[in-house]
C-alpha positions as CSV (number, residue, x, y, z in Angstrom):
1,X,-15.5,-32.5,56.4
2,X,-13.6,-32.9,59.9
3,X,-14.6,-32.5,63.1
4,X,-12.6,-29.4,63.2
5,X,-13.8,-28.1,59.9
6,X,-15.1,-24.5,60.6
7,X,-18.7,-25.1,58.8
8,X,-19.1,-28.2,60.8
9,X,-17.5,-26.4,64.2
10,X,-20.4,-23.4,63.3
11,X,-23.3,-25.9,62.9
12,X,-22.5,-27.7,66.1
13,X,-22.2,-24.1,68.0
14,X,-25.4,-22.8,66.2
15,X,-27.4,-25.9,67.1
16,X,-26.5,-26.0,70.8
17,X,-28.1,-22.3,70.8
18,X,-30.9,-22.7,69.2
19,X,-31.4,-25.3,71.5
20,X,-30.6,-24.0,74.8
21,X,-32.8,-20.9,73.4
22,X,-35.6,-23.0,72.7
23,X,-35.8,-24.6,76.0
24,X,-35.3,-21.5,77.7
25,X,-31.3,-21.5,78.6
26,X,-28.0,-20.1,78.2
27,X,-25.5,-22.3,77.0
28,X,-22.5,-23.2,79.7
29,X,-18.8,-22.6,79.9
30,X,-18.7,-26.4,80.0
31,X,-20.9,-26.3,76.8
32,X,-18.3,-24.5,75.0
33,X,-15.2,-25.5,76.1
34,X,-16.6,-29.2,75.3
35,X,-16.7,-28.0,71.6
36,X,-13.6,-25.9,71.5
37,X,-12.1,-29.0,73.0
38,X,-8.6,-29.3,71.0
39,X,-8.9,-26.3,68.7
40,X,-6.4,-23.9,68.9
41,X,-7.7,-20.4,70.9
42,X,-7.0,-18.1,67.6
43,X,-9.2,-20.9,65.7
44,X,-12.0,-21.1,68.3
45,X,-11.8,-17.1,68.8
46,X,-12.4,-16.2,65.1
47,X,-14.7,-18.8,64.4
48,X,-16.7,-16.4,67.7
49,X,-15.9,-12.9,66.0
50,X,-16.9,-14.2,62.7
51,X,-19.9,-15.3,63.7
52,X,-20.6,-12.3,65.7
53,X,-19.2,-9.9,63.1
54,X,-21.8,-11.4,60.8
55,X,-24.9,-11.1,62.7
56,X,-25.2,-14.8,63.5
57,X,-24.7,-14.8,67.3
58,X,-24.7,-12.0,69.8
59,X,-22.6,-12.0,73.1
60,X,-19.2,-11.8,71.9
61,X,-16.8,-8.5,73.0
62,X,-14.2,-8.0,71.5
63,X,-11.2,-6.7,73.8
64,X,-7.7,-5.6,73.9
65,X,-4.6,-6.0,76.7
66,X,-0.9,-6.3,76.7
67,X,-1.2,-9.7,75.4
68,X,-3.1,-8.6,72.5
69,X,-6.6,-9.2,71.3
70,X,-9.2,-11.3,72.6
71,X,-12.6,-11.7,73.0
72,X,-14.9,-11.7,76.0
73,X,-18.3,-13.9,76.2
74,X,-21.6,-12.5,77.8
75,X,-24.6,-14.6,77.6
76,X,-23.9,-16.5,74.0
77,X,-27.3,-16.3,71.7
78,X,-28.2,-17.2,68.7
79,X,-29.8,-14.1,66.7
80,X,-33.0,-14.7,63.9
81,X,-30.5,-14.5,61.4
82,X,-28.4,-17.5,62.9
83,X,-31.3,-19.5,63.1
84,X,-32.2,-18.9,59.5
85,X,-28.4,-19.4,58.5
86,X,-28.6,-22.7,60.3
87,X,-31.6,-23.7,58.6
88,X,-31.0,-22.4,54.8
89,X,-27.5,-22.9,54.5
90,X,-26.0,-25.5,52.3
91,X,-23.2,-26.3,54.0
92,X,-24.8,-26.2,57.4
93,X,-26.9,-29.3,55.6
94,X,-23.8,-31.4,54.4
95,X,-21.9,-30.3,57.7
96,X,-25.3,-32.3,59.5
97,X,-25.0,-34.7,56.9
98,X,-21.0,-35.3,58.0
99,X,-22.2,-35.4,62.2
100,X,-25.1,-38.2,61.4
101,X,-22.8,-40.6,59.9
102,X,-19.7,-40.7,62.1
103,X,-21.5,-43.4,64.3
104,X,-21.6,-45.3,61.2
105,X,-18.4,-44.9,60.2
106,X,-16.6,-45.2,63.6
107,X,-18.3,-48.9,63.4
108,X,-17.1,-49.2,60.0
109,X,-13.6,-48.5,60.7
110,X,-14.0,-50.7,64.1
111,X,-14.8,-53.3,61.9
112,X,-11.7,-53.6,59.9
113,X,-9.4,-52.0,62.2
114,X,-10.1,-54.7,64.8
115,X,-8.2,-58.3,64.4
């Protein structure tokens, strides 16, 4: 799985709330723009509605203009069933797997790459 691999992108996203819920917070703009970092806006914006639309997170608006449809964010969360979805889902667990060993496999590659 890639970095920008939707399952991965949603298990990084649902972590950071669960965590900021945990400890009592709301996760940041700088929070999210840090994760949305290099993904195209339609991407990053359904990857939002889906969740949303699903029951996974709460927050998300959507809206309309003259430049079409969009979304707004209000206070981000992660909803009971998001937590459960991060914790139960099988490709949430290979998408954790895939986050624990880039270290190892940035050395790796390092290694050889290197002369």
């Amino acid at each position: 799985m890639a970095k920008d691999d939707y399952f991965v992108l949603v298990y990084k996203l649902l972590t950071i709330l669960y965590t900021t819920l945990k400890n009592g917070k709301v996760v940041t703009d700088s929070e999210l723009k840090e994760l949305s970092e290099g993904l195209p806006l339609d991407y990053w914006e359904y990857i939002l509605k889906s969740l949303s639309e699903d029951g996974y997170i709460t927050g998300v608006k959507p809206i309309s203009s003259l430049s079409g449809n969009s979304i707004k964010i209000t206070t981000l969360q992660i909803t009971p069933k998001g937590i459960e979805y991060l914790q139960d889902n099988s490709k949430m667990k290979k998408a954790k797997e895939v986050l624990k060993n880039i270290p190892q496999w940035i050395a790796l590659i390092t290694k050889f790459t290197i002369k």
